[in-house]
BADREN-349351 format. One line per field, with one value per atom (N, C-alpha, C, O): residue in three letters; atom name; residue number from 1; z, y, x. Coordinates in pm, whole numbers, padded with zeros to 5 digits. Atoms other than C-alpha are relative to their C-alpha. Example, Ala and Ser with C-alpha at 12.3 -4.5 7.8 and 13.67 -1.06 7.14 Angstrom:
// BADREN-349351
residuo <- (ALA,ALA,ALA,ALA,SER,SER,SER,SER)
atomo <- (N,CA,C,O,N,CA,C,O)
num <- (1,1,1,1,2,2,2,2)
pz <- (00000,00780,00000,00066,-00006,00714,00073,00090)
py <- (-00119,-00450,00120,00118,-00119,-00106,00109,00220)
px <- (00089,01230,00090,00194,-00082,01367,-00077,-00026)
END
This chain:
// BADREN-349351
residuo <- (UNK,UNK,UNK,UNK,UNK,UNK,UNK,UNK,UNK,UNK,UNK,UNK,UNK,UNK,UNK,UNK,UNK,UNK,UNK,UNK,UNK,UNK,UNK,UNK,UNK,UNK,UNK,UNK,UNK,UNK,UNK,UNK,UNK,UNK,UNK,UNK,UNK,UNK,UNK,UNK,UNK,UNK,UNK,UNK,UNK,UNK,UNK,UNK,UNK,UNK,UNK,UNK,UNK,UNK,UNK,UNK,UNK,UNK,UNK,UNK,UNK,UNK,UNK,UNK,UNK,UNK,UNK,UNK,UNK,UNK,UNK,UNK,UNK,UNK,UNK,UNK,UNK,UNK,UNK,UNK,UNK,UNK,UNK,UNK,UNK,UNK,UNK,UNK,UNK,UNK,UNK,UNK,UNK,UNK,UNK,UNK,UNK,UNK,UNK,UNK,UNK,UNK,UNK,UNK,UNK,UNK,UNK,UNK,UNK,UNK,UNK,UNK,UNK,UNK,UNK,UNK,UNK,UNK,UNK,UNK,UNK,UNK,UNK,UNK,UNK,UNK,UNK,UNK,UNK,UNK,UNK,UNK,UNK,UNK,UNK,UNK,UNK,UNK,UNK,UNK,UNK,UNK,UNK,UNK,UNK,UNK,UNK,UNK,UNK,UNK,UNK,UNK,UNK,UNK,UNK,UNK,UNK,UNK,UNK,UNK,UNK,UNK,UNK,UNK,UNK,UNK,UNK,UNK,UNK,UNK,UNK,UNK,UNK,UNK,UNK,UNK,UNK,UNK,UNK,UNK,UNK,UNK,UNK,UNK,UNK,UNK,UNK,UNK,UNK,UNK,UNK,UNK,UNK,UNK,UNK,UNK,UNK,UNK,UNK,UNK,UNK,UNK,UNK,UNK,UNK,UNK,UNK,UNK,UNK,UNK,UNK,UNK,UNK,UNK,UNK,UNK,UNK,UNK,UNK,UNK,UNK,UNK,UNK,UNK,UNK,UNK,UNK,UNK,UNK,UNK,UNK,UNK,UNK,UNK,UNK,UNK,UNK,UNK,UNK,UNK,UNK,UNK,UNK,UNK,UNK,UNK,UNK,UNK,UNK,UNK,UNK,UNK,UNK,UNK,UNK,UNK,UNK,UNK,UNK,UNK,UNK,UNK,UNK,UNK,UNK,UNK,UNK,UNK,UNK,UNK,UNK,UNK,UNK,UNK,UNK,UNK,UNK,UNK,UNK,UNK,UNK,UNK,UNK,UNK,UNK,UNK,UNK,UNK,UNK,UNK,UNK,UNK,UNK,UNK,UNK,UNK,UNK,UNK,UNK,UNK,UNK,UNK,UNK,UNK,UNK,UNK,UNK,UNK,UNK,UNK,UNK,UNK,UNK,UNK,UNK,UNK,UNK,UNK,UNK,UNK,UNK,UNK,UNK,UNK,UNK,UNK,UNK,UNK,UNK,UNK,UNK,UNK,UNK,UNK,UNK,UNK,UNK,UNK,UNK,UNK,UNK,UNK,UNK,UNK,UNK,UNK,UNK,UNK,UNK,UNK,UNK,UNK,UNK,UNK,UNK,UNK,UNK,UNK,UNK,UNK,UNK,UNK,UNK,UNK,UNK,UNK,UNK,UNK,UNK,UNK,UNK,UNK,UNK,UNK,UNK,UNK,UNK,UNK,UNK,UNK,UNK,UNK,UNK,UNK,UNK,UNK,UNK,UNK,UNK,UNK,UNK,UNK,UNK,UNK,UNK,UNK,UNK,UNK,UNK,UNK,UNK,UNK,UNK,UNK,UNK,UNK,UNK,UNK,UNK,UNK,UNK,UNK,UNK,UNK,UNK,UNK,UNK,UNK,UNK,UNK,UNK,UNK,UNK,UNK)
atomo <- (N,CA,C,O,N,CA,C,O,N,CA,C,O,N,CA,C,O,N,CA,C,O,N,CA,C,O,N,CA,C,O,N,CA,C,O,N,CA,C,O,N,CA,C,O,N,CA,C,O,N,CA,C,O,N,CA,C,O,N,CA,C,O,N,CA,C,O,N,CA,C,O,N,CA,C,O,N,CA,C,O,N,CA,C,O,N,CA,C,O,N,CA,C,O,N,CA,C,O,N,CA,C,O,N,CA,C,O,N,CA,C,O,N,CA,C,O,N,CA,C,O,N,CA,C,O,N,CA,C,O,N,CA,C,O,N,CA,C,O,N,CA,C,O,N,CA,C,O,N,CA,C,O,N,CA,C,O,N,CA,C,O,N,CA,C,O,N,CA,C,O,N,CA,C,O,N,CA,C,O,N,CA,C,O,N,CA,C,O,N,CA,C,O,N,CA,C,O,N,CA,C,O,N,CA,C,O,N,CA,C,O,N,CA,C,O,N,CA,C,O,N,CA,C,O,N,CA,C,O,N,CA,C,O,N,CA,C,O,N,CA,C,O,N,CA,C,O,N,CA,C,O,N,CA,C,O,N,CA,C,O,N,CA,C,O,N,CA,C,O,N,CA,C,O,N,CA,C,O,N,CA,C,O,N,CA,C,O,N,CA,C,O,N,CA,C,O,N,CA,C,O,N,CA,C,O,N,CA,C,O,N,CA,C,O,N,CA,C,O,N,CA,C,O,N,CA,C,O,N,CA,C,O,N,CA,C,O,N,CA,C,O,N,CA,C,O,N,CA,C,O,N,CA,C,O,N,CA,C,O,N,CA,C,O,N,CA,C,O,N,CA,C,O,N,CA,C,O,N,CA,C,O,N,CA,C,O,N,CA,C,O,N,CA,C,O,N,CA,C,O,N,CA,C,O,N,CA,C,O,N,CA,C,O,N,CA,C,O,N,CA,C,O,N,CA,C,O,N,CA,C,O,N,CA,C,O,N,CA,C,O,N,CA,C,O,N,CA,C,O,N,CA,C,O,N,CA,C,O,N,CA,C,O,N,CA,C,O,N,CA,C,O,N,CA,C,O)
num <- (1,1,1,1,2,2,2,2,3,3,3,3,4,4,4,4,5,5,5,5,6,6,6,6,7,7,7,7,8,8,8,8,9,9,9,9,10,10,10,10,11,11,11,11,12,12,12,12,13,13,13,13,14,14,14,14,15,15,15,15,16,16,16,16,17,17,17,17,18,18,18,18,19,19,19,19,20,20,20,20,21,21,21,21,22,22,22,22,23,23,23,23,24,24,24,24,25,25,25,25,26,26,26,26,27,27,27,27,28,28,28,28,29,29,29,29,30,30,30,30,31,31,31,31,32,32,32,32,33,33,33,33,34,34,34,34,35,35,35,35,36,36,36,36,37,37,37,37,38,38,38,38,39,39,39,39,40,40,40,40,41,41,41,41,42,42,42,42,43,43,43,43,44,44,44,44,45,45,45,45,46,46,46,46,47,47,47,47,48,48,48,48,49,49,49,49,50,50,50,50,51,51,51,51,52,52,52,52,53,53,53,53,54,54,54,54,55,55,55,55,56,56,56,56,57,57,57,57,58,58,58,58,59,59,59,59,60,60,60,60,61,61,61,61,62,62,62,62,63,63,63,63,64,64,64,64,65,65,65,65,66,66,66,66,67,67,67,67,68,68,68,68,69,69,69,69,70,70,70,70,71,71,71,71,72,72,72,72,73,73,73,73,74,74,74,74,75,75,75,75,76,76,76,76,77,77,77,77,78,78,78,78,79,79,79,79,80,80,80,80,81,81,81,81,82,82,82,82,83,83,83,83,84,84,84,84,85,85,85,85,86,86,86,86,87,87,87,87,88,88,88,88,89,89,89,89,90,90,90,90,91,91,91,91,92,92,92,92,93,93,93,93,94,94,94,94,95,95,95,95,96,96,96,96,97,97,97,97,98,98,98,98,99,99,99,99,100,100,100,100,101,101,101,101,102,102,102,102,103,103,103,103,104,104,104,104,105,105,105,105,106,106,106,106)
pz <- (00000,00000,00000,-00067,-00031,00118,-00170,-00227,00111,-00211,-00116,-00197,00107,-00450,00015,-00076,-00070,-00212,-00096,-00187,00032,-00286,-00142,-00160,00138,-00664,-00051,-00140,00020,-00677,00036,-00026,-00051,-00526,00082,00088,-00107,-00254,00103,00104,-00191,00147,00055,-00011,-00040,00384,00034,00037,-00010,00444,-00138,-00147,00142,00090,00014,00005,00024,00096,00139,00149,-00151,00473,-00054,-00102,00072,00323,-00078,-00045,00090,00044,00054,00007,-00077,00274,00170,00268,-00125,00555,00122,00227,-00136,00819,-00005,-00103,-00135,01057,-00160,-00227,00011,00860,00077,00022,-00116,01170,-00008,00056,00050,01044,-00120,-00115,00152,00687,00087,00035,-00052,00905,00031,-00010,-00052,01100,-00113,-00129,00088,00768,-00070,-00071,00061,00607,00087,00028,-00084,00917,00027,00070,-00020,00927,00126,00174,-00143,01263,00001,00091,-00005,01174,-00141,-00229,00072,00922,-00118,-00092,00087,00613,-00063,-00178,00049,00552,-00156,-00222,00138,00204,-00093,-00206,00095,00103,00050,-00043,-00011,00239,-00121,-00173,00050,00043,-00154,-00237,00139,-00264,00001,-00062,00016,-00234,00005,-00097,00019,-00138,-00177,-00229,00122,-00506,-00069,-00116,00040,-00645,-00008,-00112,-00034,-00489,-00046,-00122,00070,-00615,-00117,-00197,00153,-00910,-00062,-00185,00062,-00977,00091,00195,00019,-00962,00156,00220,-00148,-00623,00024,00119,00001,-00744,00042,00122,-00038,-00709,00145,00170,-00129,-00347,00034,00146,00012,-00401,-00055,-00033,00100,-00636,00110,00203,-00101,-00457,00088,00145,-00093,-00320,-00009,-00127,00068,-00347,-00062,-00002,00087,-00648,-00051,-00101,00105,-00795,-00091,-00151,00102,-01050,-00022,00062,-00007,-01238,00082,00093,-00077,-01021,00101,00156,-00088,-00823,-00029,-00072,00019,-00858,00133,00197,-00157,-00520,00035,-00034,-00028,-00348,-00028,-00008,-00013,-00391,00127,00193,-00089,-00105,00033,-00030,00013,-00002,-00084,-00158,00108,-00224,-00107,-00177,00179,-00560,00005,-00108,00062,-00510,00004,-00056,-00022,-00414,-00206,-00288,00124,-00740,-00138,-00247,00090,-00958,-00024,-00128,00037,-00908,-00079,-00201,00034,-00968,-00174,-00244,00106,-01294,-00058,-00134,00111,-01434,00004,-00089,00029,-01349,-00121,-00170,00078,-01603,-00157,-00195,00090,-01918,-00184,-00287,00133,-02209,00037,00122,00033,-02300,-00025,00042,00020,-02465,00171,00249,-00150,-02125,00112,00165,-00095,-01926,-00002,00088,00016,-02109,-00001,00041,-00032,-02147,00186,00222,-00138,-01757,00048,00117,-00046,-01703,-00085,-00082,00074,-01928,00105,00136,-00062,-01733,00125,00152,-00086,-01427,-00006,00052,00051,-01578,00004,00033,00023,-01645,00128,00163,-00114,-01310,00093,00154,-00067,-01178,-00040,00046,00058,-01409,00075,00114,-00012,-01303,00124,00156,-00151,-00927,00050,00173,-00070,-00862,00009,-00004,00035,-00866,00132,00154)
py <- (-00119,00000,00126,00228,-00138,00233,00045,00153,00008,00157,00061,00133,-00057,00254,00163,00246,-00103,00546,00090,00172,-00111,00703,-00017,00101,00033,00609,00094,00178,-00138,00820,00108,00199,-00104,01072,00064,00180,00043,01059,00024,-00024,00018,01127,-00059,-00090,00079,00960,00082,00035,-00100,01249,-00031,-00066,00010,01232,-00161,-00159,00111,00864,-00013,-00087,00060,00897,00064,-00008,-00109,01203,-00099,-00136,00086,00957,-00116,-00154,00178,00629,00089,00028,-00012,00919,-00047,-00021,00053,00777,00097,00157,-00094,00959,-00065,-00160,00033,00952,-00112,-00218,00060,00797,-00169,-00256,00101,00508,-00075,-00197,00026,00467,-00028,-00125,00042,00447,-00151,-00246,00182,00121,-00061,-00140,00078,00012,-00023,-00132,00003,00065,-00099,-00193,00056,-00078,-00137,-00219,00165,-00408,-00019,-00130,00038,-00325,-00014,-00086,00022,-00300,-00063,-00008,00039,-00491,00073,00134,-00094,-00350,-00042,-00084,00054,-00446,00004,00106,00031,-00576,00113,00133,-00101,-00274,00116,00196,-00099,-00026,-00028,00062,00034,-00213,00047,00121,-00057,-00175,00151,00197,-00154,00218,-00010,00001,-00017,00205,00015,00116,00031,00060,00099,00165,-00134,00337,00112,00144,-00102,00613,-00040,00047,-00047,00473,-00014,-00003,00037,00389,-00128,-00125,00142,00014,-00073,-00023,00093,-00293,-00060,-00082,00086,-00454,-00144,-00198,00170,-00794,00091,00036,-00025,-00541,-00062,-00128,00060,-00608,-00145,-00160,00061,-00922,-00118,-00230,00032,-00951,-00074,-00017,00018,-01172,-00168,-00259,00103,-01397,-00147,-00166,00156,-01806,-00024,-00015,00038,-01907,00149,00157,-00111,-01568,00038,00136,-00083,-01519,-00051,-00118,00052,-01559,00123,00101,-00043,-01260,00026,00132,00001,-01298,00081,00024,-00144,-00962,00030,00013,00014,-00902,00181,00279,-00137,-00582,00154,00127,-00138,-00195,00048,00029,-00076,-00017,00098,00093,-00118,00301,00077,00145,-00065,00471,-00042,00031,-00024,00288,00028,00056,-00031,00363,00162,00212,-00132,00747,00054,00143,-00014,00719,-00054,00001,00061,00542,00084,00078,-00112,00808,00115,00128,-00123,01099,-00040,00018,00019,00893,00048,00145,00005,00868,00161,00219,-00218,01295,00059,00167,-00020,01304,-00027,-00142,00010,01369,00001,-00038,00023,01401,-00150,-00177,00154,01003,-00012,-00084,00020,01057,00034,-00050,00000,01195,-00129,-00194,00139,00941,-00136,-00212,00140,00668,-00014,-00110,-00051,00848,-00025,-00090,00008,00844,-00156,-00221,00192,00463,-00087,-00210,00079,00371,00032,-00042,-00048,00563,-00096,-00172,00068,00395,-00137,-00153,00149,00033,-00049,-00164,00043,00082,00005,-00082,-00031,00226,-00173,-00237,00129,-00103,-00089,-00152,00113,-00342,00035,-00067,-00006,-00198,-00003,-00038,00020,-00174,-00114,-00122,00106,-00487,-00115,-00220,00072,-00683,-00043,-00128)
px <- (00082,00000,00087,00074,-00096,00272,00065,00048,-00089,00495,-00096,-00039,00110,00151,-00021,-00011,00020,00077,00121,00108,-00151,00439,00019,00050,-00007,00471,-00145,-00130,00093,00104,00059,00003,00005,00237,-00057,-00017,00089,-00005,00054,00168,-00038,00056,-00095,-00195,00060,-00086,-00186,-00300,00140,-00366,-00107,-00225,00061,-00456,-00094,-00217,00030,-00523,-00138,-00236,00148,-00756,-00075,-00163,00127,-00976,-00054,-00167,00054,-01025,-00106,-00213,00067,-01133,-00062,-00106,00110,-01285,00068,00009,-00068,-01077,00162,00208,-00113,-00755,00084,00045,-00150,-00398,00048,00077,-00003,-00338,-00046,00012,00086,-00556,00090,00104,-00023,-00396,00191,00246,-00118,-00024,-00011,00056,00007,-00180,00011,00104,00012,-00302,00192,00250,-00132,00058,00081,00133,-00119,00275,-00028,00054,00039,00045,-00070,-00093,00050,-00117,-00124,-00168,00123,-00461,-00029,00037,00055,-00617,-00122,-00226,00118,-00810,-00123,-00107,00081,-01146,-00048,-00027,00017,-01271,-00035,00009,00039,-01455,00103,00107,-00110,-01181,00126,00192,-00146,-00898,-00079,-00025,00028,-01155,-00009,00087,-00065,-01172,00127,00195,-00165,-00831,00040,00087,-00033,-00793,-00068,00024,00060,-01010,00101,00158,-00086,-00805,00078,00121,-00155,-00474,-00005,00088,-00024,-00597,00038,00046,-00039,-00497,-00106,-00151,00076,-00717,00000,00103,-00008,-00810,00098,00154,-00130,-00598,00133,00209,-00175,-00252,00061,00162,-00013,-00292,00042,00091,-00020,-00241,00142,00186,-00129,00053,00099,00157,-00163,00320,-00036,00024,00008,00120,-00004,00026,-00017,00115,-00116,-00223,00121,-00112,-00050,-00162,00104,-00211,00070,00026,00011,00020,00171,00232,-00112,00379,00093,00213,-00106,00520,00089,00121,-00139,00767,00114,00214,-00090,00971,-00005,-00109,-00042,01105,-00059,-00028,00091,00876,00113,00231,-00077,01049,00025,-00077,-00022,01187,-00074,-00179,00055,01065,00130,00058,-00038,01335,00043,00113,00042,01293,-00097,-00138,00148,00944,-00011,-00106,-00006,01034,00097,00075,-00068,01281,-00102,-00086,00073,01048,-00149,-00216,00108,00761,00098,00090,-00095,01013,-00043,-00126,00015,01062,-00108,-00098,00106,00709,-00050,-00106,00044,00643,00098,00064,-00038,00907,-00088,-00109,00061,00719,00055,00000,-00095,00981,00061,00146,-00057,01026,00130,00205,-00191,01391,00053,00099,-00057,01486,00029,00119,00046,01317,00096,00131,-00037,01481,00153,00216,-00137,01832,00009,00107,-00029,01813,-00026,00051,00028,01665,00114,00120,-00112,01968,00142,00236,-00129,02215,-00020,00073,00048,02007,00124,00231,-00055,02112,00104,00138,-00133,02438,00050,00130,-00090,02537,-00012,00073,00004,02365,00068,00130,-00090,02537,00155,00213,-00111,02861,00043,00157,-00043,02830,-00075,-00068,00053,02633,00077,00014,-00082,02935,00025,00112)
END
């Protein structure tokens, strides 16, 4: 939730106004302390905009992905990205990205 949240561009205020409930509320939900009921998680999905299955992604039997979750800063770097709106840029920089990884992941 957190990782969608920040990739919208979203705070946590933004996301309670939306679902009517405290900031305060949308933290538990994030940190795993409170549980999110069925029709909250579907607004939830509303507000961020992707499909109620995203929630899901990762888990045993729903699917072939297994792509290991984002941090909070590829997902802080990976929004940045998509506000970039010139594509040559974008892709000039996700190349530069690539390489730096190929070369220090050693």
């Amino acid at each position: 939730m957190k990782q969608i949240r920040i990739l919208r561009g979203m705070t946590q205020t933004d996301v309670a106004d939306g679902l009517n409930i405290s900031f305060q509320q949308v933290q538990k939900y994030e940190l795993g302390r409170n549980r999110i009921s069925a029709s909250k998680l579907f607004e939830l999905a509303r507000i961020l905009n992707v499909p109620p299955a995203y929630f899901f992604d990762g888990l045993e039997g729903t699917g072939p992905d297994k792509a290991p979750r984002m941090d909070d800063e590829a997902a802080k770097v990976a929004a940045m990205l998509t506000r970039i709106k010139d594509t040559k840029l974008r892709n000039h920089i996700r190349s530069f990205i690539s390489e730096v990884a190929a070369t220090h992941s050693a």
